[in-house]
C-alpha positions in Angstrom: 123.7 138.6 86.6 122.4 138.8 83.0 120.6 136.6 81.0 122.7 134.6 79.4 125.4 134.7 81.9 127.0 131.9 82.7 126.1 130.5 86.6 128.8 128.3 88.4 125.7 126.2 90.1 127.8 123.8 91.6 130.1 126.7 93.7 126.4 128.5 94.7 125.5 125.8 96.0 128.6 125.4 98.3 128.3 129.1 99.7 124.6 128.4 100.0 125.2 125.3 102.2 127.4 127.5 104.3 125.6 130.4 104.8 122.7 128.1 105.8 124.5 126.6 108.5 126.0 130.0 109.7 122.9 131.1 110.3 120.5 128.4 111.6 124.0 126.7 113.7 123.0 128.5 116.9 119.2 127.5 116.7 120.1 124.0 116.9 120.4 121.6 119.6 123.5 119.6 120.4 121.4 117.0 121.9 119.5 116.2 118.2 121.6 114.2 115.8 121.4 115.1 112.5 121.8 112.8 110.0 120.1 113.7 106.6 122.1 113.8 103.6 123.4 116.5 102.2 120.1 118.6 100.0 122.3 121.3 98.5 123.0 119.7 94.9 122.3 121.3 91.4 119.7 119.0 90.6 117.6 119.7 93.6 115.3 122.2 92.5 113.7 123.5 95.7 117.6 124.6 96.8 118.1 125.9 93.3 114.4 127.9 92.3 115.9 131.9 93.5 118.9 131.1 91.2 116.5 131.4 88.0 115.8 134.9 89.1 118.2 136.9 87.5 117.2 135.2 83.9 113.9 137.7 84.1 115.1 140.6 84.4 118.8 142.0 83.7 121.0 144.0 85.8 119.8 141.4 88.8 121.9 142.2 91.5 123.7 138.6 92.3 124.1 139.7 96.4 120.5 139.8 96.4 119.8 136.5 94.9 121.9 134.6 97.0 120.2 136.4 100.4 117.0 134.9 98.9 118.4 131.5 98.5 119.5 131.6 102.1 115.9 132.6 103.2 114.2 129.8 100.9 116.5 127.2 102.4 116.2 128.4 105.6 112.3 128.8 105.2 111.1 125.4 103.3 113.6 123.6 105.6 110.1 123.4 107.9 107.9 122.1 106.0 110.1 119.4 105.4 110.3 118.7 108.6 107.0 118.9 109.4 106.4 116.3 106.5 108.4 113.7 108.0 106.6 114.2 111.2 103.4 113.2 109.7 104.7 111.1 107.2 106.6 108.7 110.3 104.4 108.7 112.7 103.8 104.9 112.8 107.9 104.7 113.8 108.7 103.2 117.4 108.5 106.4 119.7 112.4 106.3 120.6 112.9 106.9 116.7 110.1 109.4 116.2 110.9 111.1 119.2 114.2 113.0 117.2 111.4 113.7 113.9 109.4 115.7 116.3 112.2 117.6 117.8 113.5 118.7 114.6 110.4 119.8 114.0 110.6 122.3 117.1 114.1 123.3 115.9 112.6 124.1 112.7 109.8 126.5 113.5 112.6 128.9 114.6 114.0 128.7 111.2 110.7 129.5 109.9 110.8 132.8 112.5 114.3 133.7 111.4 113.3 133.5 107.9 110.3 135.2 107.9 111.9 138.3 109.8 114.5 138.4 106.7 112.1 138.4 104.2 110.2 141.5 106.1 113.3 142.9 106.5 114.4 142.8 102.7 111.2 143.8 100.9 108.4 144.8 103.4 105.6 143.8 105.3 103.7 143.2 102.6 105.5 140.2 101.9 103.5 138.3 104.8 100.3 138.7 102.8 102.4 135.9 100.9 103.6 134.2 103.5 100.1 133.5 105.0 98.4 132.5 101.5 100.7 130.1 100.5 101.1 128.2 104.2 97.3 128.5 104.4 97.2 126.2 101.0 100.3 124.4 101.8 98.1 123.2 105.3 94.8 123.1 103.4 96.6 120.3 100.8 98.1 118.8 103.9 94.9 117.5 105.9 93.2 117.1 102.3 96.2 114.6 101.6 95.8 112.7 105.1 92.0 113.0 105.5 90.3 112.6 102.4 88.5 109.5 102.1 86.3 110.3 98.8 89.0 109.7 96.4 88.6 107.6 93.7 89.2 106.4 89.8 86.3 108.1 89.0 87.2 111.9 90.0 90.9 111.4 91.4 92.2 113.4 88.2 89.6 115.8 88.5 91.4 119.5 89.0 89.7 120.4 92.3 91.3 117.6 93.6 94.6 117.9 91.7 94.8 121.2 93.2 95.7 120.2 96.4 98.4 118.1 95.4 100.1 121.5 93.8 100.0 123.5 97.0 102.1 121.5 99.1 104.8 123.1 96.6 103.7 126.7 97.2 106.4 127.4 99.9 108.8 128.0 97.8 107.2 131.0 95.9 107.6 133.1 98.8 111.4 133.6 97.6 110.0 134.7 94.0 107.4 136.6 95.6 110.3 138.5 97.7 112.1 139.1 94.5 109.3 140.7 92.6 108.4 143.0 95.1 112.1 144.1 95.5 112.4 144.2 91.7 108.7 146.1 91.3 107.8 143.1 89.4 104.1 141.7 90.9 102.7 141.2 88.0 105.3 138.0 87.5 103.6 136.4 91.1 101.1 134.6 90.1 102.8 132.9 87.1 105.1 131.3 89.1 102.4 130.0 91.2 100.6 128.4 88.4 104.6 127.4 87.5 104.7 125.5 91.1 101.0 124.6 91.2 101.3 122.8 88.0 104.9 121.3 88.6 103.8 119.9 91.8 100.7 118.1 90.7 102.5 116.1 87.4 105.8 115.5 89.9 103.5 113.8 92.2 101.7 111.9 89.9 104.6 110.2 88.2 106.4 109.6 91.7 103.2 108.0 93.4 103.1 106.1 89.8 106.6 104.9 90.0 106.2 104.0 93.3 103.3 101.8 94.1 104.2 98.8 95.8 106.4 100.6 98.3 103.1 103.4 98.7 101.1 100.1 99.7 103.4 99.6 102.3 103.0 102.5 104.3 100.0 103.4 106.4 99.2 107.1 104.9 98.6 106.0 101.2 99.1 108.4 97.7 96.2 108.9 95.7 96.6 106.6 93.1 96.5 104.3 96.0 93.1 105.4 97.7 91.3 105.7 94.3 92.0 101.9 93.8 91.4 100.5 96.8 88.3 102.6 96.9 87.3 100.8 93.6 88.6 97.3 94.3 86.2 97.4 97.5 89.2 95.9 99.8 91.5 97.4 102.6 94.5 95.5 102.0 94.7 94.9 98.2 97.8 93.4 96.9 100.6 95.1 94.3 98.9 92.4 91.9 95.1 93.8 92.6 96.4 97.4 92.4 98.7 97.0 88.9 95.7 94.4 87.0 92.9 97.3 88.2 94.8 100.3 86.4 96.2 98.3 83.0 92.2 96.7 83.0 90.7 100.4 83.2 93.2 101.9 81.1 93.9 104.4 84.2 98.0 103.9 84.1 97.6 105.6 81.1 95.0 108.5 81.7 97.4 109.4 84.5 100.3 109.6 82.0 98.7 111.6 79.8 97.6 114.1 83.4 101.4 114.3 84.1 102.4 115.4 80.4 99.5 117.8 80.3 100.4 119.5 83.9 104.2 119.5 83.0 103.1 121.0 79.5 101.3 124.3 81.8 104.4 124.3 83.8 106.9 124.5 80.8 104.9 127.5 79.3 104.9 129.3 82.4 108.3 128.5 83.4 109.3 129.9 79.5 107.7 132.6 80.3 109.6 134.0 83.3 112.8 132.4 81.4 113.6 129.7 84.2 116.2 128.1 82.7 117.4 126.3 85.9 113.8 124.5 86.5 112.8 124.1 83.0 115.3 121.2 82.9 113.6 119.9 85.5 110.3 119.9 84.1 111.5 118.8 80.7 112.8 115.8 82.8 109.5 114.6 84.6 107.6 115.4 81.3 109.9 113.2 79.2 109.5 110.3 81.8 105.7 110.5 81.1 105.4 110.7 77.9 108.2 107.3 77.5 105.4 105.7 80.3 102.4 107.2 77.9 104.1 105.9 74.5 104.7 102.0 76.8 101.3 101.7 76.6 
């Protein structure tokens, strides 16, 4: 594939669903229902990221490209499951009961995908592997545990940070490429690319979705930095939505997103990620209408 070269996304994605299937069908059990919707679609971008690959570099061989899509699919497929573990846990136990055992299916997709990632480039691929779950983990007990948050240093980048990481996962397919295409150099860009992405996507969703956030009993950071200000456990939409418009806060998180999505368009320009880049132009247009409201 060459840059410039036109990509039927929509027929990737269909051989991509069924090579997933063909190789994770015999780790799963009979016994577990599954129910979820179908994730490969052109506009998901975690099922997408290894097709903007071959825009870096020319001559991109297209067999490889669609081995590392497998092995992202295959690989990120556990950390979503292990998200909906700890984000259900409050669910009767007869309904949980199926989150955690999906969860066990899924560590053997981690395994399998892992072994075809050592397989394809080297071992030195796990040096990879083990920094970005280590940060993925580290933004995971930050997110459920951290009780200092607050309007006062919420936005501050130490803790914006750990919203970033939970997106690292998916570099390990980049990470794969470059040292296949003798291309390390490219790594850590698309980390900051991720990082950066991550921390304005989550912004603007947790921003969008505030009254349902209040509902549930882990709570997004918007969330904890208000209640920590408004001095009550239970506050009310109305308590939440009066403190950020009085404090001009709505709008210094606004201007966060555009700022992060800003980073994320330069360094996603940079590796010529045409694929994502419409996805960040996306989020970032949805901030700045939300910036320009007020």
């Amino acid at each position: 594939m060459k840059d410039g070269m036109e990509l039927d996304l929509k027929n990737e994605m269909g051989l991509l669903r069924s090579n997933y299937y063909h190789q994770t069908r015999s780790l799963l059990h009979p016994a577990i229902s599954c129910t979820e919707t179908d994730v490969f679609k052109v506009n998901n971008g975690v099922f997408t990221f290894p097709y903007n690959f071959p825009f870096l570099k020319e001559n991109v061989s297209h067999n490889l490209i669609r081995k590392l899509a497998v092995i992202n699919a295959i690989y990120v497929k556990c950390f979503f499951e292990e998200d909906n573990v700890l984000d259900e846990y409050h669910l009767p136990p007869a309904t949980f009961r199926k989150f955690i055992c999906r969860m066990c299916e899924s560590r053997n997709f981690k395994t399998l995908a892992t072994g075809q990632l050592v397989h394809l480039c080297g071992e030195k691929i796990l040096e990879y592997v083990l920094e970005y779950e280590s940060k993925y983990y580290s933004a995971v007990i930050s997110e459920k545990l951290d009780n200092d948050i607050s309007l006062e240093n919420m936005l501050d980048e130490k803790n914006l940070r750990f919203l970033g990481f939970k997106f690292l996962p998916i570099c390990v397919s980049f990470a794969a490429f470059c040292l296949v295409e003798n291309l390390p150099e490219k790594i850590s860009t698309c980390e900051e690319l991720v990082i950066n992405f991550q921390i304005g996507r989550q912004l603007i969703d947790d921003l969008k979705d505030l009254e349902k956030d209040l509902q549930q009993p882990d709570r997004s950071y918007i969330i904890k930095a208000c209640q920590r200000s408004i001095e009550r456990d239970q506050p009310t939409i109305i308590d939440i939505e009066n403190l950020l418009l009085e404090s001009n806060f709505d709008y210094e998180i606004a201007r966060t997103i555009v700022r992060y999505m800003q980073a994320a368009e330069e360094n996603a320009c940079k590796l010529n990620f045409k694929i994502f880049l419409n996805q960040i132009r996306l989020y970032k247009h949805k901030a700045k209408m939300y910036e320009r409201k007020k």
